[in-house]
NUVO-414544 format. One record per residue (C-alpha): residue number from 1; x, y, z; residue in three letters. Coordinates in nm, 2 decimals. Layout:
BEGIN
{resi=NUM, px=X, py=Y, pz=Z, resn=ala}
...
This chain:
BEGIN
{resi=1, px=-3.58, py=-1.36, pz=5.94, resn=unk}
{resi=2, px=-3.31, py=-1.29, pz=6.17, resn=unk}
{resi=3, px=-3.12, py=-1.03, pz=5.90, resn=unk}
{resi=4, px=-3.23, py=-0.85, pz=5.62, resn=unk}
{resi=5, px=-3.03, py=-0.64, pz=5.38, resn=unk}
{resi=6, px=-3.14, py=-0.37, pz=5.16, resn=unk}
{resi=7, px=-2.91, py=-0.13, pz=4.92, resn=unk}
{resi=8, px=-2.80, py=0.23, pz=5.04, resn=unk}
{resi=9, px=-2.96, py=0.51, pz=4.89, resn=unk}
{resi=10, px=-2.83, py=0.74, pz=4.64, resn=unk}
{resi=11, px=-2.87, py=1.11, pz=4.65, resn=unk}
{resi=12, px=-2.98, py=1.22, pz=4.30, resn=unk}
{resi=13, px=-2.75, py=1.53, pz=4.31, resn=unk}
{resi=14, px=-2.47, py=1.24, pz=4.39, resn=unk}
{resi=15, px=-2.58, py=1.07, pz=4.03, resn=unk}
{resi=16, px=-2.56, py=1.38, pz=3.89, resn=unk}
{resi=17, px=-2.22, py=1.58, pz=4.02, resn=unk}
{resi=18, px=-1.97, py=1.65, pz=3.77, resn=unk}
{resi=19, px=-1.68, py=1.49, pz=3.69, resn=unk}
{resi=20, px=-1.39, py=1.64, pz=3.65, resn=unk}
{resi=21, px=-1.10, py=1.53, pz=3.41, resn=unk}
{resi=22, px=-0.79, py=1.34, pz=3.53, resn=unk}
{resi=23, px=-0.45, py=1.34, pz=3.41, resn=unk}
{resi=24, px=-0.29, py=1.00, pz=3.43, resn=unk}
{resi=25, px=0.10, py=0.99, pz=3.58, resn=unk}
{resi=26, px=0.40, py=1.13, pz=3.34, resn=unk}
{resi=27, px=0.58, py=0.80, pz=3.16, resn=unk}
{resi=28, px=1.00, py=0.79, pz=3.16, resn=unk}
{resi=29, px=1.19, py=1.03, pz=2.95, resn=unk}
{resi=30, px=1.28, py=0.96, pz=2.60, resn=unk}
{resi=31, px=1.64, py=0.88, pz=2.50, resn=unk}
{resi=32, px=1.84, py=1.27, pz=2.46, resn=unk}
{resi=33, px=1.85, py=1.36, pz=2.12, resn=unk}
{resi=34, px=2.21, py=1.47, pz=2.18, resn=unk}
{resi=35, px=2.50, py=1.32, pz=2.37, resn=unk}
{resi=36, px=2.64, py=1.70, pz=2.42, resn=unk}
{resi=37, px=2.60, py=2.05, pz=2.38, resn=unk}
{resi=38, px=2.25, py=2.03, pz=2.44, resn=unk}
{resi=39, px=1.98, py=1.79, pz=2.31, resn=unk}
{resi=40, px=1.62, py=1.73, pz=2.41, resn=unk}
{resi=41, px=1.43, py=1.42, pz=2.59, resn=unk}
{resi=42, px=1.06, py=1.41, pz=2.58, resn=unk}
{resi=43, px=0.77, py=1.24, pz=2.83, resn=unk}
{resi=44, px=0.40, py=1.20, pz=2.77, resn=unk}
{resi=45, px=0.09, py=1.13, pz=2.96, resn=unk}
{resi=46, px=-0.25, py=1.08, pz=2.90, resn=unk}
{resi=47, px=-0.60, py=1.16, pz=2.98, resn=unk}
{resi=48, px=-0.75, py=0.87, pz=3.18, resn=unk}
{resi=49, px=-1.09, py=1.04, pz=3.28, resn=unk}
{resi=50, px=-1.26, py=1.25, pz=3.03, resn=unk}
{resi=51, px=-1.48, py=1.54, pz=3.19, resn=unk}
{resi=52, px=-1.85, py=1.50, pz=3.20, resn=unk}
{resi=53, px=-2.17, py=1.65, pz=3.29, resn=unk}
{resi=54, px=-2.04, py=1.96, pz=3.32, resn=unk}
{resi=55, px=-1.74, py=1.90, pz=3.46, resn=unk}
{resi=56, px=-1.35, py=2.09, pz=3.47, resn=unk}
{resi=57, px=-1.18, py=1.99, pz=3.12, resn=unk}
{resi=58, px=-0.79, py=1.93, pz=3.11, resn=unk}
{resi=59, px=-0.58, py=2.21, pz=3.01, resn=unk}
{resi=60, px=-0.23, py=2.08, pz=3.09, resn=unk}
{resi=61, px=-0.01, py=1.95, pz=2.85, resn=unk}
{resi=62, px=-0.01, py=1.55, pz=2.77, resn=unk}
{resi=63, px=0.36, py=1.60, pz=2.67, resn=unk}
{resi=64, px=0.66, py=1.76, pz=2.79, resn=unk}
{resi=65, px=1.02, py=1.89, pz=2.61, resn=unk}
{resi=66, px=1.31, py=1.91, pz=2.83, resn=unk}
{resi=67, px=1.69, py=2.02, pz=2.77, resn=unk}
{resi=68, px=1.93, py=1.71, pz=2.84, resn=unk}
{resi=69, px=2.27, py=1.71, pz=2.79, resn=unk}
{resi=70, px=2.41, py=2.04, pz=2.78, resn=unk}
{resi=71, px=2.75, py=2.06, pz=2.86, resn=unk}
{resi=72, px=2.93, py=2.17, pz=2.55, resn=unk}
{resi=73, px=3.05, py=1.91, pz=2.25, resn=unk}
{resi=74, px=3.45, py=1.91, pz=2.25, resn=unk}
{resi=75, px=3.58, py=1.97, pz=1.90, resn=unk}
{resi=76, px=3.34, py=2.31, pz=1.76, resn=unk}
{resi=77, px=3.01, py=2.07, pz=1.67, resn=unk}
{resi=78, px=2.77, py=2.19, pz=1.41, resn=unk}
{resi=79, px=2.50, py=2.40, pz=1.57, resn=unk}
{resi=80, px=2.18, py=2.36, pz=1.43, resn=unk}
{resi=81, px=1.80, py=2.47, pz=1.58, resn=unk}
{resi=82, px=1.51, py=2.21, pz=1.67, resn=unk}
{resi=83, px=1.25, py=2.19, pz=1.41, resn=unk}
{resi=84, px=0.92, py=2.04, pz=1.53, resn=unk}
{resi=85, px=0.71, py=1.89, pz=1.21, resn=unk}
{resi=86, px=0.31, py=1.95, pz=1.14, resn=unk}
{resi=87, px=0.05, py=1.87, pz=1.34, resn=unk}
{resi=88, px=-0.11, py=1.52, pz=1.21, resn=unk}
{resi=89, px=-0.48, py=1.49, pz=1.15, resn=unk}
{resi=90, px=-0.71, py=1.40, pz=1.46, resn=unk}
{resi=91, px=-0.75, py=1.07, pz=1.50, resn=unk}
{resi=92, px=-1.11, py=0.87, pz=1.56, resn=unk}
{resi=93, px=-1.25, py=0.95, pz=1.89, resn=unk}
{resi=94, px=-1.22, py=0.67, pz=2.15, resn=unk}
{resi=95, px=-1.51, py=0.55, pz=2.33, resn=unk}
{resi=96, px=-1.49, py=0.79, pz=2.59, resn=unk}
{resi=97, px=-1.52, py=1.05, pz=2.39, resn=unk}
{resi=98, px=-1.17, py=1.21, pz=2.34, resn=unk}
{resi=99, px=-0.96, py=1.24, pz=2.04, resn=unk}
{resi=100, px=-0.57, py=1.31, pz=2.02, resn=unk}
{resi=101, px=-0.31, py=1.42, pz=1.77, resn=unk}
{resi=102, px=0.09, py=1.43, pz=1.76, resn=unk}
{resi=103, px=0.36, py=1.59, pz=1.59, resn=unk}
{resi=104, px=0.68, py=1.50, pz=1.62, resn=unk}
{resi=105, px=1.09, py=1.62, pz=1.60, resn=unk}
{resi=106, px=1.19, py=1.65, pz=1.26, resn=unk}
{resi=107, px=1.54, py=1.86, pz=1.34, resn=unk}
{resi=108, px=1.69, py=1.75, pz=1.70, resn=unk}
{resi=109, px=1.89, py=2.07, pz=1.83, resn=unk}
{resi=110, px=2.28, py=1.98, pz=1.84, resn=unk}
{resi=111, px=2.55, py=2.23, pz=1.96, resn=unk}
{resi=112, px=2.44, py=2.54, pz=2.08, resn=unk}
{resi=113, px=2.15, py=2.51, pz=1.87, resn=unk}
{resi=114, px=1.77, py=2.62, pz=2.03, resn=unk}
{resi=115, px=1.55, py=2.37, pz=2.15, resn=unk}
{resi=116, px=1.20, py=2.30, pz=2.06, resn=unk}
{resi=117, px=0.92, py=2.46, pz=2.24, resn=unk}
{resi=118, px=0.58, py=2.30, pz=2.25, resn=unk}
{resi=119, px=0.42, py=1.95, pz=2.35, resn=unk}
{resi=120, px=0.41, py=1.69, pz=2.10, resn=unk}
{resi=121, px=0.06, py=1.57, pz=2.20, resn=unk}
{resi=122, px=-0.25, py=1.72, pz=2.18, resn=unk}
{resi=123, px=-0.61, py=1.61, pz=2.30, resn=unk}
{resi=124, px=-0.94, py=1.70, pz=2.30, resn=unk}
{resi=125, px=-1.31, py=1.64, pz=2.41, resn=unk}
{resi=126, px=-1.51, py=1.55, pz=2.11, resn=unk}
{resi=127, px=-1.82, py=1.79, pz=2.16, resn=unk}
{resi=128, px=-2.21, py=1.61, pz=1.94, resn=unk}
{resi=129, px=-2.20, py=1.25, pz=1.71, resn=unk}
{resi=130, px=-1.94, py=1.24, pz=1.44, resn=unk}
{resi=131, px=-2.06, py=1.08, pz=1.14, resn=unk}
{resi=132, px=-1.85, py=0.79, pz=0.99, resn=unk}
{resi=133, px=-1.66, py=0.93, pz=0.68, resn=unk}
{resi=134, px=-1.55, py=0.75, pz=0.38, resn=unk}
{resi=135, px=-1.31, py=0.84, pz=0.16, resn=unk}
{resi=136, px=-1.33, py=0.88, pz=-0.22, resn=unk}
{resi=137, px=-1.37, py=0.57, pz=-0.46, resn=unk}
{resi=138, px=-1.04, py=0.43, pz=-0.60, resn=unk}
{resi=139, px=-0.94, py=0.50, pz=-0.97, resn=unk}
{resi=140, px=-1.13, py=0.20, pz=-1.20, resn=unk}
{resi=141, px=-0.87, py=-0.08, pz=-1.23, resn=unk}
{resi=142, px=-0.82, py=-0.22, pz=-1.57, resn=unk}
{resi=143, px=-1.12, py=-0.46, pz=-1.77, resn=unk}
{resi=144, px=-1.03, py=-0.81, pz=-1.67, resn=unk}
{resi=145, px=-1.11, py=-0.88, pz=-2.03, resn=unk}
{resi=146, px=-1.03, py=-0.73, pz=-2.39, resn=unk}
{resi=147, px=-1.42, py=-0.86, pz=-2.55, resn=unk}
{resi=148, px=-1.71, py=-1.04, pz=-2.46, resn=unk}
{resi=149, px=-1.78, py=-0.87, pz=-2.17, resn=unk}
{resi=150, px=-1.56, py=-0.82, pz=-1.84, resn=unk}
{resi=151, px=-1.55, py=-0.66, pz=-1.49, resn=unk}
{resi=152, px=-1.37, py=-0.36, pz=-1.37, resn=unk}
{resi=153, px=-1.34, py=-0.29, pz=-0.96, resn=unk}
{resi=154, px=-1.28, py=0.02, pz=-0.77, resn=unk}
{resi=155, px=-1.27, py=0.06, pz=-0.38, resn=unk}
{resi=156, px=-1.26, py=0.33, pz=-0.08, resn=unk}
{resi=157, px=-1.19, py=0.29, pz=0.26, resn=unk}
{resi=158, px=-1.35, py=0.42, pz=0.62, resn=unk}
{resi=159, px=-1.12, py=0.76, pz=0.69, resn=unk}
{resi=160, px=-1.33, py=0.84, pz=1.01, resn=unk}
{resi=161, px=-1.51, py=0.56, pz=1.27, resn=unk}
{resi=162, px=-1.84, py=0.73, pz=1.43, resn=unk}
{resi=163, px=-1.84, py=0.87, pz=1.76, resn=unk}
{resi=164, px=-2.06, py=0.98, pz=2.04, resn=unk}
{resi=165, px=-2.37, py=0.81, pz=1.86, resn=unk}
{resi=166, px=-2.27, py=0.96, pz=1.54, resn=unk}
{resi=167, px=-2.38, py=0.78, pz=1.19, resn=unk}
{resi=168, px=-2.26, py=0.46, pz=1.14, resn=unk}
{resi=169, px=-2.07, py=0.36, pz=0.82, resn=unk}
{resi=170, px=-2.36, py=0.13, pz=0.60, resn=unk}
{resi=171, px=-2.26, py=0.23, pz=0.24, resn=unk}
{resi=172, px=-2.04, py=-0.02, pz=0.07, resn=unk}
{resi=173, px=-1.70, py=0.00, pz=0.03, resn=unk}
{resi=174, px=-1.62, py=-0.22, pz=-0.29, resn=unk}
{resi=175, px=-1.78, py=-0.17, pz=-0.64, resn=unk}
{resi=176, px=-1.78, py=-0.35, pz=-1.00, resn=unk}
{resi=177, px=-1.92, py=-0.27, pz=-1.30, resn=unk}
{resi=178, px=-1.92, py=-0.48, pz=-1.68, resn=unk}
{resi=179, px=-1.69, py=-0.36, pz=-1.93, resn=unk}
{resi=180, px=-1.59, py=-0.44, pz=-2.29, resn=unk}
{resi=181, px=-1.96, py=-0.61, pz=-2.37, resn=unk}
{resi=182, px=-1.86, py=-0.63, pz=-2.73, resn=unk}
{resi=183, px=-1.85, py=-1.01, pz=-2.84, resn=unk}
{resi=184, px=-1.45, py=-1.13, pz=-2.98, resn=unk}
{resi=185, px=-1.38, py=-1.14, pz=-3.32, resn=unk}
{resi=186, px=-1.30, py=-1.47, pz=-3.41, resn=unk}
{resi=187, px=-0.97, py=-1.49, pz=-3.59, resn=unk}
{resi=188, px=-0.78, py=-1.82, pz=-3.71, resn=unk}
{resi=189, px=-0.42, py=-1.88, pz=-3.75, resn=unk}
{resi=190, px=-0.24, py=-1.83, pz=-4.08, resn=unk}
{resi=191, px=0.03, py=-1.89, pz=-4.18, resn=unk}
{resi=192, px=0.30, py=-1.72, pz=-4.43, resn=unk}
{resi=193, px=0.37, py=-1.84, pz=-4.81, resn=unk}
{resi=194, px=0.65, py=-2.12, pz=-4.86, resn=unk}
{resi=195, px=1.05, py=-1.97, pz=-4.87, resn=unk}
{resi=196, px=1.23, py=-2.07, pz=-5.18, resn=unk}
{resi=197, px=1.39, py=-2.40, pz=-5.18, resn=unk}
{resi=198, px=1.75, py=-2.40, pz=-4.98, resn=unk}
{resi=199, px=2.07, py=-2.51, pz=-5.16, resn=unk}
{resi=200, px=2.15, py=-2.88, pz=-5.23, resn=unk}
{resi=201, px=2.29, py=-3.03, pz=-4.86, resn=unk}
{resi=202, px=2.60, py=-3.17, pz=-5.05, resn=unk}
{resi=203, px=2.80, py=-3.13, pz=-5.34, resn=unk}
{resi=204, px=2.82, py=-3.48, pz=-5.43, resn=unk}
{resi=205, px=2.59, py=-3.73, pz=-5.51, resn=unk}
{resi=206, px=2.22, py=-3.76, pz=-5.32, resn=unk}
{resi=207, px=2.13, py=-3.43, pz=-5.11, resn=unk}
{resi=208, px=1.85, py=-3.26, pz=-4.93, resn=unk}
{resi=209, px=1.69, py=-2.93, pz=-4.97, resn=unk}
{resi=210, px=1.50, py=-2.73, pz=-4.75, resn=unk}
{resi=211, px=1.23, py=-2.47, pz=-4.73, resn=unk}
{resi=212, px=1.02, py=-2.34, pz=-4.45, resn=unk}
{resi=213, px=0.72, py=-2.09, pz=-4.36, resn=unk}
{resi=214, px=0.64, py=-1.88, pz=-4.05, resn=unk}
{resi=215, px=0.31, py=-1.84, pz=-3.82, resn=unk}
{resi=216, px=0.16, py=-1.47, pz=-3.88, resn=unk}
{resi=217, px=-0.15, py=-1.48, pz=-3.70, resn=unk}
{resi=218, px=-0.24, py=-1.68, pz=-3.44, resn=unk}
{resi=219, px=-0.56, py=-1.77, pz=-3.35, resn=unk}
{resi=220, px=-0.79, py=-1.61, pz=-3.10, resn=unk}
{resi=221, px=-1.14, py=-1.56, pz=-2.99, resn=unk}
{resi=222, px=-1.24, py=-1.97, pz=-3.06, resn=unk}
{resi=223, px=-1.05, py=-1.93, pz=-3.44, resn=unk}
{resi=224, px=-0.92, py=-2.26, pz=-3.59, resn=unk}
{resi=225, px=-0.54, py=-2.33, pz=-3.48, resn=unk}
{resi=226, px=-0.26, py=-2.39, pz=-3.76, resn=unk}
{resi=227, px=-0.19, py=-2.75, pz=-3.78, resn=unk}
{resi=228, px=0.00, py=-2.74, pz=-4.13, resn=unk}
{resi=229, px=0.39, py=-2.83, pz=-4.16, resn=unk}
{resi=230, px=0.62, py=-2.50, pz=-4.11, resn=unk}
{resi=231, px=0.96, py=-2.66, pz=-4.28, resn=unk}
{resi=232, px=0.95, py=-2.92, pz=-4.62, resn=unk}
{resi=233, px=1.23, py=-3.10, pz=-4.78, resn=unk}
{resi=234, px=1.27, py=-3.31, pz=-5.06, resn=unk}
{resi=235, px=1.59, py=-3.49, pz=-5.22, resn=unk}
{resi=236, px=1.84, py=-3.32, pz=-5.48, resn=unk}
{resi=237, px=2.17, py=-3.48, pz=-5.67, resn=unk}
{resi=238, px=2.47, py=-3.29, pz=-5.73, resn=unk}
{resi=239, px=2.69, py=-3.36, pz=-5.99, resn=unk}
{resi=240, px=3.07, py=-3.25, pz=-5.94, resn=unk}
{resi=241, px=3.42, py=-3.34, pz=-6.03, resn=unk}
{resi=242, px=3.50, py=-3.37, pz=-5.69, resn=unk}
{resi=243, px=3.31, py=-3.69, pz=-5.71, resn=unk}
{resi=244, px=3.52, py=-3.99, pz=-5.67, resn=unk}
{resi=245, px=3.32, py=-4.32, pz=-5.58, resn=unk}
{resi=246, px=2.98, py=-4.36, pz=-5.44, resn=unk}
{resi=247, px=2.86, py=-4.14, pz=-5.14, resn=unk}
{resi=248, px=2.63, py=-4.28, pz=-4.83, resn=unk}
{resi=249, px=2.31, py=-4.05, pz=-4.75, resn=unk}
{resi=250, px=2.39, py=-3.80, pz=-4.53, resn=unk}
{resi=251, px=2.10, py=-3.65, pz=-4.31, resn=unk}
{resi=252, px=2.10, py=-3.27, pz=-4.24, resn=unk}
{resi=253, px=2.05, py=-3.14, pz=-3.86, resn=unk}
{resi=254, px=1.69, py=-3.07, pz=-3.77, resn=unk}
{resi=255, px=1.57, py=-2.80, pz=-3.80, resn=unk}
């Protein structure tokens, strides 16, 4: 052959020098949180290279408060102090092994007011495995079923991923168990006793009267359904002096 290649070496201390963490570039200022008498605008950064093998950790602040806005309001505006709001939980770690938290502005300053102090994001290097962490079961919800045997459910859900080879999550997340296993009564519809019969439907000649009856248990659990008549009528004559002539049938409305 005329050429031959072959791959540089690599010192070992080279594959095994620390690295350092880096800082990535500030992002723009936030919009001021007054438009006089001074407000505050924040920026942020991140970390885009975690340290390793021993290297220098970051210890400057991935966010920034600044005044903005500070020439005085026209008019004697209310004065009131920045208030910065708790610290959240730590999130999951990332895959390069850092976590963050943030807090945020609960109170912008107005006036003459005085301005928050402090960054609004915090990291740090998660140090060993962190387990996956589940949080508690749900409250049972209610039997699907009143008898002959139903399901109930409960549920949690994954509060913290695993990190840095921690534990993965493998127990379940949903349960169900059986619930009111005792077999339905079977009960079949009834029904009430007759009303007494109505008054005649006319004064006068041939009439109707009416009576009817009312559904007090219906059925359930497989019972036998009501299929007897609720209302009855049969035909009266009334006799008056009002009579003059014969009268025609005369229906009543359904009922």
């Amino acid at each position: 052959a005329l050429l031959e290649t072959a791959p540089c070496p690599v010192s070992v201390a080279l594959k095994e020098a620390p690295i350092d963490c880096l800082i990535g570039e500030w992002r723009q200022w936030s919009k001021c949180t007054a438009s006089c008498g001074t407000g505050q605008h924040t920026r942020t950064r991140a970390i885009v290279v975690a340290a390793a093998r021993g290297g220098k950790a970051c210890s400057d602040d991935l966010s920034e408060l600044e005044n903005c806005n500070t020439l005085a309001c026209s008019g004697g505006e209310q004065t009131q102090d920045c208030l910065l709001g708790q610290w959240n939980d730590w999130n999951d770690c990332t895959t390069d092994g850092l976590g963050y938290r943030h807090r945020s502005i609960i109170q912008p300053p107005l006036g003459f007011g005085s301005p928050c102090e402090g960054s609004l994001s915090d990291g740090r290097i998660c140090d060993g495995p962190e387990d996956c962490v589940n949080s508690p079961w749900s409250d049972w919800d209610s039997c699907d079923r009143t008898c002959g045997g139903g399901q109930q459910f409960r549920q949690r859900h994954v509060m913290h991923n695993p990190c840095n080879g921690g534990a993965a999550c493998s127990e379940r997340l949903e349960e169900t168990i059986g619930c009111n296993q005792a077999s339905c009564k079977v009960t079949s519809c009834e029904v009430s006793p007759w009303s007494d019969w109505g008054a005649c439907s006319i004064s006068c000649g041939s009439g109707e009267q009416l009576r009817s009856r009312f559904m007090t248990q219906m059925p359930q659990a497989c019972g036998v359904g009501c299929d007897d008549d609720l209302a009855e009528a049969k035909s009266c004559r009334a006799v008056s002096t009002d009579c003059h002539g014969p009268m025609d049938c005369l229906w009543a409305l359904w009922s």
